[in-house]
C-alpha positions as a Markdown table, in Angstrom:
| # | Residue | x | y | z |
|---|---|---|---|---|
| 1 | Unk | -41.1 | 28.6 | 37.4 |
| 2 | Unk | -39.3 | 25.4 | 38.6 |
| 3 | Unk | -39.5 | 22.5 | 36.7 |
| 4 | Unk | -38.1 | 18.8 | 37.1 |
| 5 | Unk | -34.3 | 19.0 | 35.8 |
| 6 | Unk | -35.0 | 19.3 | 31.9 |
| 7 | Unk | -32.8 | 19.0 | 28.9 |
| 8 | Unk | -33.7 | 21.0 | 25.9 |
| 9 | Unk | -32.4 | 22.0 | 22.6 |
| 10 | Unk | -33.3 | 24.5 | 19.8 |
| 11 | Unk | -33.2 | 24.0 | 16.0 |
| 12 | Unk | -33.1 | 27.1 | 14.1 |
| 13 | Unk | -31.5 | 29.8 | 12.2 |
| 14 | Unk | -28.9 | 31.1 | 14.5 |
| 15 | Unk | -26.0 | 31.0 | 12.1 |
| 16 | Unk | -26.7 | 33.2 | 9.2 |
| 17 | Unk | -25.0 | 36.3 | 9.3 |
| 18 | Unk | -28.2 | 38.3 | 9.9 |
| 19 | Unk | -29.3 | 40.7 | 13.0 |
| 20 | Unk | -32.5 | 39.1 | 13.2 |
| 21 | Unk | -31.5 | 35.4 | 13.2 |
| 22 | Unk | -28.9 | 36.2 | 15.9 |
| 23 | Unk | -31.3 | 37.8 | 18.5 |
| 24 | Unk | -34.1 | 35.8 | 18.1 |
| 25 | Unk | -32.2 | 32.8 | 18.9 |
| 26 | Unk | -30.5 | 34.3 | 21.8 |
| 27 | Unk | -34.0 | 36.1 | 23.0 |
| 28 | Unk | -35.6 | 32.4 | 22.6 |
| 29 | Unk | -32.8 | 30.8 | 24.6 |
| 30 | Unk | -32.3 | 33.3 | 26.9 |
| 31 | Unk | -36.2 | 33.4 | 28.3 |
| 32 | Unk | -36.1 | 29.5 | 28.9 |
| 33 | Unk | -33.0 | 29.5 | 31.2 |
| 34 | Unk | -33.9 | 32.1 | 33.4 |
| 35 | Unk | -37.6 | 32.0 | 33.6 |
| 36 | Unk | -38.0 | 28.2 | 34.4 |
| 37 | Unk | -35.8 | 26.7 | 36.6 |
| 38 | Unk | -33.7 | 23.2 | 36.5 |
| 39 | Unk | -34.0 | 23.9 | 32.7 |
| 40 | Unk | -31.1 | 23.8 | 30.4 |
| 41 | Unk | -30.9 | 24.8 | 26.5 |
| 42 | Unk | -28.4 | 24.2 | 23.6 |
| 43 | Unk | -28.9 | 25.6 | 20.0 |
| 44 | Unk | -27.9 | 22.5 | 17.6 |
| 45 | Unk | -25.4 | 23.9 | 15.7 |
| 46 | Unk | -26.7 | 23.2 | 12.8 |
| 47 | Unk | -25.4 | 25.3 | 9.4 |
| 48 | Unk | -25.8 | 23.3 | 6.4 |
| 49 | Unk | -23.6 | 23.8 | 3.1 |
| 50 | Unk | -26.8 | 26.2 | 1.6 |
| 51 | Unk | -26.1 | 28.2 | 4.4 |
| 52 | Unk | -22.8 | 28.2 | 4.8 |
| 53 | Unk | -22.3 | 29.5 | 1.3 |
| 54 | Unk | -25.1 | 31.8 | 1.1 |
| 55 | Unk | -23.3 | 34.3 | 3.8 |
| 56 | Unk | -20.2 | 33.7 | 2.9 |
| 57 | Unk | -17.8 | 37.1 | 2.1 |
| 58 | Unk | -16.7 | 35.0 | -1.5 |
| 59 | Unk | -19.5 | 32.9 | -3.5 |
| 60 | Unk | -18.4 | 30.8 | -5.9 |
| 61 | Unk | -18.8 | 31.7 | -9.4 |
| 62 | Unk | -22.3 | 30.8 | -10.9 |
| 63 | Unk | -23.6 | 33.7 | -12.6 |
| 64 | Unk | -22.7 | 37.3 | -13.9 |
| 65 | Unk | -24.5 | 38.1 | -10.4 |
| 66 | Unk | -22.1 | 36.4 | -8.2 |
| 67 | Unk | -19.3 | 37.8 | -10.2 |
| 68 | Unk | -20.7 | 41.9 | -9.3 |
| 69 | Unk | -21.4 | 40.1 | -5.6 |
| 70 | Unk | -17.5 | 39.1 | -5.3 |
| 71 | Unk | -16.6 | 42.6 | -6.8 |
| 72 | Unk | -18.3 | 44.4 | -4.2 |
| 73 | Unk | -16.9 | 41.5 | -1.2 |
| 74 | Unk | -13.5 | 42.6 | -2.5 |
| 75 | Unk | -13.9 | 46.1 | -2.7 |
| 76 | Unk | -15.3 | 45.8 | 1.1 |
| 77 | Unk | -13.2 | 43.1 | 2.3 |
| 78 | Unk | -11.6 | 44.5 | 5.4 |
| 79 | Unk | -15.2 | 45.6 | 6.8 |
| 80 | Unk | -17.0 | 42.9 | 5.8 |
| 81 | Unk | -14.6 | 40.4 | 7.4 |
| 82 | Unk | -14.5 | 42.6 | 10.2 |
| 83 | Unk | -18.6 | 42.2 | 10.8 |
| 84 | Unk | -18.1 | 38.5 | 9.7 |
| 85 | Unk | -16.1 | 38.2 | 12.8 |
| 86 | Unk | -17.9 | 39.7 | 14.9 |
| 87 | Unk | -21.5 | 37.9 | 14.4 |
| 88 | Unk | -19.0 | 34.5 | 15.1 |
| 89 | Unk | -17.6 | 35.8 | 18.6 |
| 90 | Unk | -21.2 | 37.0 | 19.2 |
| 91 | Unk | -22.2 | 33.9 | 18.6 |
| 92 | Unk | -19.4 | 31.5 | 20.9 |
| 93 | Unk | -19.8 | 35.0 | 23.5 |
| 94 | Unk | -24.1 | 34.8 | 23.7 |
| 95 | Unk | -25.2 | 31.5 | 22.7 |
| 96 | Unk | -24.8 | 27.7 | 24.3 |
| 97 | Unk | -24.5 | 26.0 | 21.4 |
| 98 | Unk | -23.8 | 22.3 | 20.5 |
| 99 | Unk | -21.1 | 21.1 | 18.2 |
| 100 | Unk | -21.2 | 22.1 | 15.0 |
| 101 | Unk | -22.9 | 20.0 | 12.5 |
| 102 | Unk | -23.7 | 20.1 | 8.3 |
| 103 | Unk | -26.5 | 17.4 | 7.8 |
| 104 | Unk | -29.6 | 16.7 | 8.4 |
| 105 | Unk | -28.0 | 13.5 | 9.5 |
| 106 | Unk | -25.4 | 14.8 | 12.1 |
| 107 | Unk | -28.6 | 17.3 | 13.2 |
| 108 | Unk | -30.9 | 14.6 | 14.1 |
| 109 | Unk | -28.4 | 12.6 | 16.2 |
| 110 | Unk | -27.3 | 15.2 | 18.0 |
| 111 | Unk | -31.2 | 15.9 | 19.0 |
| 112 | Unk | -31.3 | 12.9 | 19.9 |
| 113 | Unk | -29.9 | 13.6 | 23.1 |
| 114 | Unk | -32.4 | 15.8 | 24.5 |
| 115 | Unk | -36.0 | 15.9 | 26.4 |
| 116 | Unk | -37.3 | 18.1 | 24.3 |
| 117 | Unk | -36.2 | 19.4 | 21.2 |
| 118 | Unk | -37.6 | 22.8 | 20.1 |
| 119 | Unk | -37.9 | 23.9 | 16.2 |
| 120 | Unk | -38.3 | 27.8 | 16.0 |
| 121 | Unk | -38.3 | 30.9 | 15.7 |
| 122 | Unk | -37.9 | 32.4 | 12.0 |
| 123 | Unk | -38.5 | 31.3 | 9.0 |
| 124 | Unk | -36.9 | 27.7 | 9.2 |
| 125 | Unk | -40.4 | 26.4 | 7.7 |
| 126 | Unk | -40.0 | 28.5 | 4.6 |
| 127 | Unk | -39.5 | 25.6 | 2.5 |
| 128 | Unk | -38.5 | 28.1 | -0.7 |
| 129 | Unk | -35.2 | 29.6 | 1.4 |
| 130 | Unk | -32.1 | 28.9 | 0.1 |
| 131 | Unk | -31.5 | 27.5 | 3.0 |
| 132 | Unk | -34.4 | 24.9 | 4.1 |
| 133 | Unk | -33.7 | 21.5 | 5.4 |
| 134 | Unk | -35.5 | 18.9 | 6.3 |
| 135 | Unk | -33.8 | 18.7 | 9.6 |
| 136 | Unk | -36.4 | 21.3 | 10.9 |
| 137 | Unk | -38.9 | 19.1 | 10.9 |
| 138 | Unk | -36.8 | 17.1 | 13.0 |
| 139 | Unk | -37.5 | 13.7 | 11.6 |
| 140 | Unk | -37.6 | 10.6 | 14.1 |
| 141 | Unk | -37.6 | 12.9 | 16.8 |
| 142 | Unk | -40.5 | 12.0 | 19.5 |
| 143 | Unk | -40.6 | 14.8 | 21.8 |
| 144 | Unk | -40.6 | 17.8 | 20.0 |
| 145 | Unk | -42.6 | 20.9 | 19.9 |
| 146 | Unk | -42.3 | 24.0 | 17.7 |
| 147 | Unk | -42.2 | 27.9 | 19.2 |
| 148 | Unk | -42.9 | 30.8 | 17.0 |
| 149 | Unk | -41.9 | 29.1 | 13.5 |
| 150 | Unk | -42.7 | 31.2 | 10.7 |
| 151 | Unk | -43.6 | 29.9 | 7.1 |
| 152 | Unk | -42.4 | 33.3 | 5.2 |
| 153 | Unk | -44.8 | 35.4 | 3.7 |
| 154 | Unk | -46.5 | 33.4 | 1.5 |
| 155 | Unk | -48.0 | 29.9 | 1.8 |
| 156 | Unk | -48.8 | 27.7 | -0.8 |
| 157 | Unk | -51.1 | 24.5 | -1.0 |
| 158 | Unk | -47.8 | 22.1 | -2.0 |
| 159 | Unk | -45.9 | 24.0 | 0.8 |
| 160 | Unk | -48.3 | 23.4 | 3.0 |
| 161 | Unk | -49.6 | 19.7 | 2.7 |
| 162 | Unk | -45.5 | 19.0 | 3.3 |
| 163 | Unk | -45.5 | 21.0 | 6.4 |
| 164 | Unk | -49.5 | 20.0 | 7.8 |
| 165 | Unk | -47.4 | 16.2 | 7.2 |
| 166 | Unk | -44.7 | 17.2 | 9.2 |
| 167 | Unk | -46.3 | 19.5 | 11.7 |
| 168 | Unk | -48.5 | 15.8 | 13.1 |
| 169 | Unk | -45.2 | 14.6 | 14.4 |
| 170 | Unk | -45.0 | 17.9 | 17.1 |
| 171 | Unk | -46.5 | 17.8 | 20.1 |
| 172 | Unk | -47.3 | 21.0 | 20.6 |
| 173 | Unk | -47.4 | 23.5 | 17.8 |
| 174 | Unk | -47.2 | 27.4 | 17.5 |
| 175 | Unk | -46.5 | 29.9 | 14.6 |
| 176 | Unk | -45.8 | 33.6 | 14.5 |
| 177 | Unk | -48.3 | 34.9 | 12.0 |
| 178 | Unk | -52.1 | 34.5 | 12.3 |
| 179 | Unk | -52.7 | 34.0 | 8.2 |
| 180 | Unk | -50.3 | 30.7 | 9.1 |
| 181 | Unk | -52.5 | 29.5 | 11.6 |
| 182 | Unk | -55.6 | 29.7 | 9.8 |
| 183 | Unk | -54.3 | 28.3 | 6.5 |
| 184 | Unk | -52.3 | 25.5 | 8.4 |
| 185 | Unk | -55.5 | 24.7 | 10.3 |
| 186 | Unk | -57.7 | 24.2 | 7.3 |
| 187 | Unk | -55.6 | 21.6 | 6.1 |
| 188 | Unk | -55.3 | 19.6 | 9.6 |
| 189 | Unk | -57.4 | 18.7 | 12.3 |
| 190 | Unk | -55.1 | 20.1 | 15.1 |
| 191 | Unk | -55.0 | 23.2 | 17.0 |
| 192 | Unk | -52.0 | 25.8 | 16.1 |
| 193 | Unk | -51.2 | 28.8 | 18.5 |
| 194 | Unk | -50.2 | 32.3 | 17.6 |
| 195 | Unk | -47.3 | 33.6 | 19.7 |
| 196 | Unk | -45.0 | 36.3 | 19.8 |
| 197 | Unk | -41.7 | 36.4 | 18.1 |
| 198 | Unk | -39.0 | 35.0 | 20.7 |
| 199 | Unk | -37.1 | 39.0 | 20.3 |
| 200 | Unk | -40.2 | 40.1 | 22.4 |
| 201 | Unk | -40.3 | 37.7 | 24.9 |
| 202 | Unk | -37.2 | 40.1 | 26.3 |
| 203 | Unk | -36.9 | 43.5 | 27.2 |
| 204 | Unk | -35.0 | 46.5 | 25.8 |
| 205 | Unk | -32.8 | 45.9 | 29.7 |
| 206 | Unk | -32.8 | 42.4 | 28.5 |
| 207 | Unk | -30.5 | 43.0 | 25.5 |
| 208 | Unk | -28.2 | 45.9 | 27.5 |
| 209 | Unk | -25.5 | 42.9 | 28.2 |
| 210 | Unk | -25.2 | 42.5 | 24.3 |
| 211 | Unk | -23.5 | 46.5 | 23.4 |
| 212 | Unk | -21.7 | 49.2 | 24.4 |
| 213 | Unk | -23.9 | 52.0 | 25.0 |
| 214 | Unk | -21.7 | 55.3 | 23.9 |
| 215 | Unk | -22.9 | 55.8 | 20.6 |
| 216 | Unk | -21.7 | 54.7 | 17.8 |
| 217 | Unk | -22.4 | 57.8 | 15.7 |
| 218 | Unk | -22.2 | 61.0 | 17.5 |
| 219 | Unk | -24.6 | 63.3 | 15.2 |
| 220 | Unk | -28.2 | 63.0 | 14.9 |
| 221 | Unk | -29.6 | 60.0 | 12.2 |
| 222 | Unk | -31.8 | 58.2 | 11.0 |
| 223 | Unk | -31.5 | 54.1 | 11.1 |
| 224 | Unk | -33.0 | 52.6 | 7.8 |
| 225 | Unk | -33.0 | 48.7 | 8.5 |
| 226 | Unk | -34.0 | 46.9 | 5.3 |
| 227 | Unk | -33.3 | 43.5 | 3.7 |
| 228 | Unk | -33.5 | 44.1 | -0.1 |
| 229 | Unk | -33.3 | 48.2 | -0.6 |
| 230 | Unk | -36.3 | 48.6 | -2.4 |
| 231 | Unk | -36.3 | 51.6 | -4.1 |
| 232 | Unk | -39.2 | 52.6 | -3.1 |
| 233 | Unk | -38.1 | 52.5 | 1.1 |
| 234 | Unk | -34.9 | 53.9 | 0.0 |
| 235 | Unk | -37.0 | 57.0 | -1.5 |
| 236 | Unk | -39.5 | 56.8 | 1.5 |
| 237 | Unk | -36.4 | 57.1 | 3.8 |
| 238 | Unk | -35.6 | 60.0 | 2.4 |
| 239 | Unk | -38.9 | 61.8 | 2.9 |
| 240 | Unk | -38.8 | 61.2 | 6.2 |
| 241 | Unk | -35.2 | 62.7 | 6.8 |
| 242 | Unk | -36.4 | 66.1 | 5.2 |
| 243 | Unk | -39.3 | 65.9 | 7.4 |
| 244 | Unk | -37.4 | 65.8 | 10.4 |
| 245 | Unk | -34.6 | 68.6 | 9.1 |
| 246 | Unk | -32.9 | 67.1 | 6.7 |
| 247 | Unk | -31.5 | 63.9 | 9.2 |
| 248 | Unk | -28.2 | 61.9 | 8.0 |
| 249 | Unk | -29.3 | 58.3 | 6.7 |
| 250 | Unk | -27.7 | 55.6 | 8.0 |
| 251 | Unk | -28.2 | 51.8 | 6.8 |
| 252 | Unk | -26.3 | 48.4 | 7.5 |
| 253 | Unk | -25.2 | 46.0 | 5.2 |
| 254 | Unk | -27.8 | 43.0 | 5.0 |
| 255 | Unk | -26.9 | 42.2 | 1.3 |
| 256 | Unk | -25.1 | 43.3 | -1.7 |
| 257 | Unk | -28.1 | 45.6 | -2.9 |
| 258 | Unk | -26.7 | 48.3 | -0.9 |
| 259 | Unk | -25.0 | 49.7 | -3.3 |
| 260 | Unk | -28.3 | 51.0 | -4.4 |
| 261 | Unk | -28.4 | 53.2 | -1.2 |
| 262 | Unk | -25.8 | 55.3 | -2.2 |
| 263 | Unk | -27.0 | 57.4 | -4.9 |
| 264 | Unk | -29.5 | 58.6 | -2.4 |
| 265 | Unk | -27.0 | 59.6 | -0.1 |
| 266 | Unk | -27.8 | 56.6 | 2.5 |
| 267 | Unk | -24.4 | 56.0 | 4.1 |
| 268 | Unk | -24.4 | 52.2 | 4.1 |
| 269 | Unk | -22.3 | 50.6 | 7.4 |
| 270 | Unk | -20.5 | 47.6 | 6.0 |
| 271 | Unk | -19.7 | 46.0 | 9.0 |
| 272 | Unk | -22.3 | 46.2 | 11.7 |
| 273 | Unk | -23.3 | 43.1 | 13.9 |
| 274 | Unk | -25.5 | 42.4 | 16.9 |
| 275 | Unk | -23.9 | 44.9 | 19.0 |
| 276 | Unk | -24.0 | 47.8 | 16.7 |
| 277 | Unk | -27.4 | 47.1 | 15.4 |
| 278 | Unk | -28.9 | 47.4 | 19.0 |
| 279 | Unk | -26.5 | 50.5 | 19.7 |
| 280 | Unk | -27.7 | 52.2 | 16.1 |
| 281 | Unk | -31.4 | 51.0 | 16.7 |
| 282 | Unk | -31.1 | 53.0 | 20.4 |
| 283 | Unk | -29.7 | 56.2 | 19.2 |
| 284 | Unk | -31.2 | 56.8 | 16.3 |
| 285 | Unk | -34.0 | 59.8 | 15.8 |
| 286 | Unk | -36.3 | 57.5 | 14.0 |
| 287 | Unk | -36.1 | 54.1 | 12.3 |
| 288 | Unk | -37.5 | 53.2 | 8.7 |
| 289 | Unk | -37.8 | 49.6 | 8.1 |
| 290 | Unk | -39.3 | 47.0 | 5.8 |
| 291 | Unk | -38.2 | 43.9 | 8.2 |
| 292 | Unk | -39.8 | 42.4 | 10.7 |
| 293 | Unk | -37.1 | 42.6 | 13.2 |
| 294 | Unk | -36.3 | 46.0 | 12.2 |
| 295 | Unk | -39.9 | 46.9 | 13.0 |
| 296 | Unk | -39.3 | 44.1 | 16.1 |
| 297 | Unk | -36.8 | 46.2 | 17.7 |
| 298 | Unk | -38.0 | 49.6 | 17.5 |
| 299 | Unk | -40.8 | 48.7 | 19.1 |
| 300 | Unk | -39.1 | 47.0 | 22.1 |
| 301 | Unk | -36.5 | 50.2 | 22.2 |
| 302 | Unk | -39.3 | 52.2 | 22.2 |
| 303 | Unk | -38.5 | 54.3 | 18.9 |
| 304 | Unk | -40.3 | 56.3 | 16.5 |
| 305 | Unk | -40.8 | 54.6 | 13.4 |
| 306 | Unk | -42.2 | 54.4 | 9.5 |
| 307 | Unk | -42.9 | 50.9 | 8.0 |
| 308 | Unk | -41.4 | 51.7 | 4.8 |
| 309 | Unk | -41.5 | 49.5 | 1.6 |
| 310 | Unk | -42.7 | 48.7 | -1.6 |
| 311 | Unk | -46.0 | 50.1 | -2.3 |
| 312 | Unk | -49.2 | 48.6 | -4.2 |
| 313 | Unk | -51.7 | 49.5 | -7.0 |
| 314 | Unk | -53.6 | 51.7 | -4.4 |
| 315 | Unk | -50.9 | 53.6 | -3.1 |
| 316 | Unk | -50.2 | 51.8 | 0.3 |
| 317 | Unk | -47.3 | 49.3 | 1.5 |
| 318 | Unk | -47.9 | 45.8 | -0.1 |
| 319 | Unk | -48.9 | 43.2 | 2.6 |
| 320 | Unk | -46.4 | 41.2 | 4.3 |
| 321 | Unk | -48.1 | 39.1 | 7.1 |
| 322 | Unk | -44.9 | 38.5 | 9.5 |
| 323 | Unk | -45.2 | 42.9 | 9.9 |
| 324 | Unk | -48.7 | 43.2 | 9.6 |
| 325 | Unk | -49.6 | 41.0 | 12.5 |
| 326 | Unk | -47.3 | 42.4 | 14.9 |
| 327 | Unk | -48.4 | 46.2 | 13.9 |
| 328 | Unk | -51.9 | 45.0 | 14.4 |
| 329 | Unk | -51.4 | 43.1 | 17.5 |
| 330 | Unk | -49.5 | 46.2 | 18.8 |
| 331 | Unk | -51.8 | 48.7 | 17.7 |
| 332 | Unk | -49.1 | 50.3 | 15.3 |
| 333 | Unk | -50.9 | 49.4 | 11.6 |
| 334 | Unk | -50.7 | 53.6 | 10.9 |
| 335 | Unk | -47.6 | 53.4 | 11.6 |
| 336 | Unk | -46.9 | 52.3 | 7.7 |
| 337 | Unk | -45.3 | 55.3 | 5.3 |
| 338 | Unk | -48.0 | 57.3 | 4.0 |
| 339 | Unk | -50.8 | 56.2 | 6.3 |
| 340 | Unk | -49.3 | 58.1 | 9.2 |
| 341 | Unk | -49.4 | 61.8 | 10.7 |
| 342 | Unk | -45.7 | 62.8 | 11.3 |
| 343 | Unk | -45.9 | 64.3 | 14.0 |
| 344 | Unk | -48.1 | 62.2 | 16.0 |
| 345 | Unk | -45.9 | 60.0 | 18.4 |
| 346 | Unk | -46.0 | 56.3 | 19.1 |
| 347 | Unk | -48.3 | 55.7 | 22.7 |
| 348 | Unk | -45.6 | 52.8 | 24.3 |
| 349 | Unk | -47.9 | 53.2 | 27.4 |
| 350 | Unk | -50.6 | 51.1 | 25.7 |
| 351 | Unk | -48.1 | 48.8 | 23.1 |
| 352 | Unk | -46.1 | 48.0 | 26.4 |
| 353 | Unk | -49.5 | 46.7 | 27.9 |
| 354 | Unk | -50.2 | 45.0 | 25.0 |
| 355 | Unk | -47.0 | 43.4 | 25.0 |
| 356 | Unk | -47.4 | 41.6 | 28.1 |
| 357 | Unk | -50.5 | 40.3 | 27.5 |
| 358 | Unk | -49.2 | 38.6 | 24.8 |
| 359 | Unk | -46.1 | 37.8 | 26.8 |
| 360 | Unk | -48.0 | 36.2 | 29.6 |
| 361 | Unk | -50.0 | 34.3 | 26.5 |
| 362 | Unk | -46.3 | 33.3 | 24.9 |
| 363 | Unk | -44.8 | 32.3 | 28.8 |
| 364 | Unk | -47.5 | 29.8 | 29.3 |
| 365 | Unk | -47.3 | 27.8 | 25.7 |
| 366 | Unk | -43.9 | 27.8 | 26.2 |
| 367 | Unk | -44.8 | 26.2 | 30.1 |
| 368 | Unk | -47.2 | 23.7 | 28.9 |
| 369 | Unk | -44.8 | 22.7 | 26.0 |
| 370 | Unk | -42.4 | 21.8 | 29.1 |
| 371 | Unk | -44.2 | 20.4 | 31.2 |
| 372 | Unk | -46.4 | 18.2 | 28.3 |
């Protein structure tokens, strides 16, 4: 689509260390420069000091906690420093990116500069993270709009009369998780769109420039993606693998509960990035997952895959909206551990149609907040 020669920018969290983060921001980026013309993006390099120091190989020295966190950083070092690197080339390879800036202060000066300044995706309206800032909200900015932002998993009133207070200062405004859209929209007056997570706005031939495609691991395996190794998906994993023969278990490093992968014989890569993720995610026999881009991905690779996780009172996976809705959306919700028959595969026939509905849907928002 051609559009009158536009300057944009994107606020969000491109910088963390996290698979997720990464591709989301280069998906979001990515789909606006070569789907409307005369339309240019930058990311605002925005990582504040919470941020910085969060993903950071050494923390400094709060807690017992942080002291077990360094031990394992040192014990790791060379890998760690090797994925480190690697989610910073990916990042000055893939992404346009402004200068680098630390405040809120430095953020909103540097938005300053645009037509239209764009807060989204992920979670950069979770005001509990570690590392919120009130430079998503993009104070004193006019012309701004929000795509896909995401609130976390749980909203509360307090959280939500300082976002519905913020969110009157956006022109146009869309979330990622229905349960957002109607809480928001009983506290304010205006009208919030659902649309799909930027990493589906793309195309598994989409992300083929991003990794090698030899494999990474030559024997057969199974790719468990998780963000906080809760026992009860490591054990799920498990399952699964003797299942399907008795698999090899493969995991990345997200965070230093790891460690807890090993005494169930879950290899644990310490220094996967972008690349490998994608290249793991491709090759793998099935994926096992209890995040949303873990559960993201497989779907757009087309894989097999259990929603793994902790479990509730009844007996099934606890509810997480950001996962639920896509499942739903998708037509994947038996696709959670337990609620599934093994050997019934995934239809990508129909989730692929699905998908571009909801693509067309998330193409003309992101046209109207243009254009408006």
């Amino acid at each position: 689509m051609a559009l009158n020669n536009m300057k944009t920018a994107t606020i969000t969290f491109h910088a963390p260390n996290n698979n997720g983060s990464f591709l989301q921001a280069y998906a979001l980026q990515k789909y606006i420069t070569t789907h409307f013309d005369n339309v240019e993006n930058e990311i605002i390099d925005f990582q504040p000091e919470s941020q910085q120091q969060q993903y950071a190989i050494f923390r400094k020295i709060h807690s017992k906690k942080d002291i077990l966190r360094n031990l394992i950083s040192f014990w790791h070092y060379k890998a760690l420093s090797k994925r480190f690197l690697a989610f910073s080339e990916m990042r000055e390879k893939y992404l346009k990116m402004t200068k680098r800036c630390t405040t809120t202060e430095e953020a909103i000066k540097i938005a300053g500069n645009y037509d239209l300044v764009i807060a989204g995706s992920d979670q950069i309206w979770n005001t509990t993270a570690r590392d919120f800032s009130e430079a998503f909200f993009l104070p004193g900015i006019s012309k701004k709009s929000t795509y896909a932002v995401s609130c976390g998993s749980h909203l509360n009133e307090v959280d939500c009369d300082r976002i519905c207070s913020a969110m009157e200062t956006f022109e146009n405004v869309s979330v990622r998780e229905i349960d957002t859209r109607e809480f928001l929209e009983k506290h304010t007056k205006r009208s919030i769109e659902t649309v799909l997570d930027p990493a589906f706005l793309l195309t598994k031939e989409d992300y083929s420039g991003l990794y090698d495609k030899e494999r990474i691991l030559k024997e057969k395996y199974i790719f468990l993606y998780t963000i906080n190794y809760d026992e009860d998906a490591l054990k799920q994993t498990v399952r699964v693998a003797e299942r399907l023969g008795g698999c090899k278990i493969v995991t990345p490093f997200t965070g230093y509960s790891a460690i807890k992968a090993k005494k169930y014989g879950i290899k644990v890569m310490w220094d996967v990035a972008p690349d490998a993720f994608l290249n793991l995610i491709e090759n793998a026999e099935c994926v096992c997952s209890n995040s949303f881009h873990g559960i993201a991905f497989s779907i757009i690779f087309k894989k097999e895959f259990y929603r793994v996780g902790a479990m509730d009172q009844t007996g099934k996976i606890k509810k997480d909206d950001r996962i639920d809705n896509i499942l739903n959306w998708c037509g994947l919700s038996n696709r959670n551990y337990g609620e599934t028959n093994g050997n019934r595969k995934i239809d990508y026939i129909q989730v692929e149609h699905t998908l571009n509905t909801l693509r067309n849907r998330s193409n003309q928002y992101i046209y109207n907040m243009l254009v408006n």
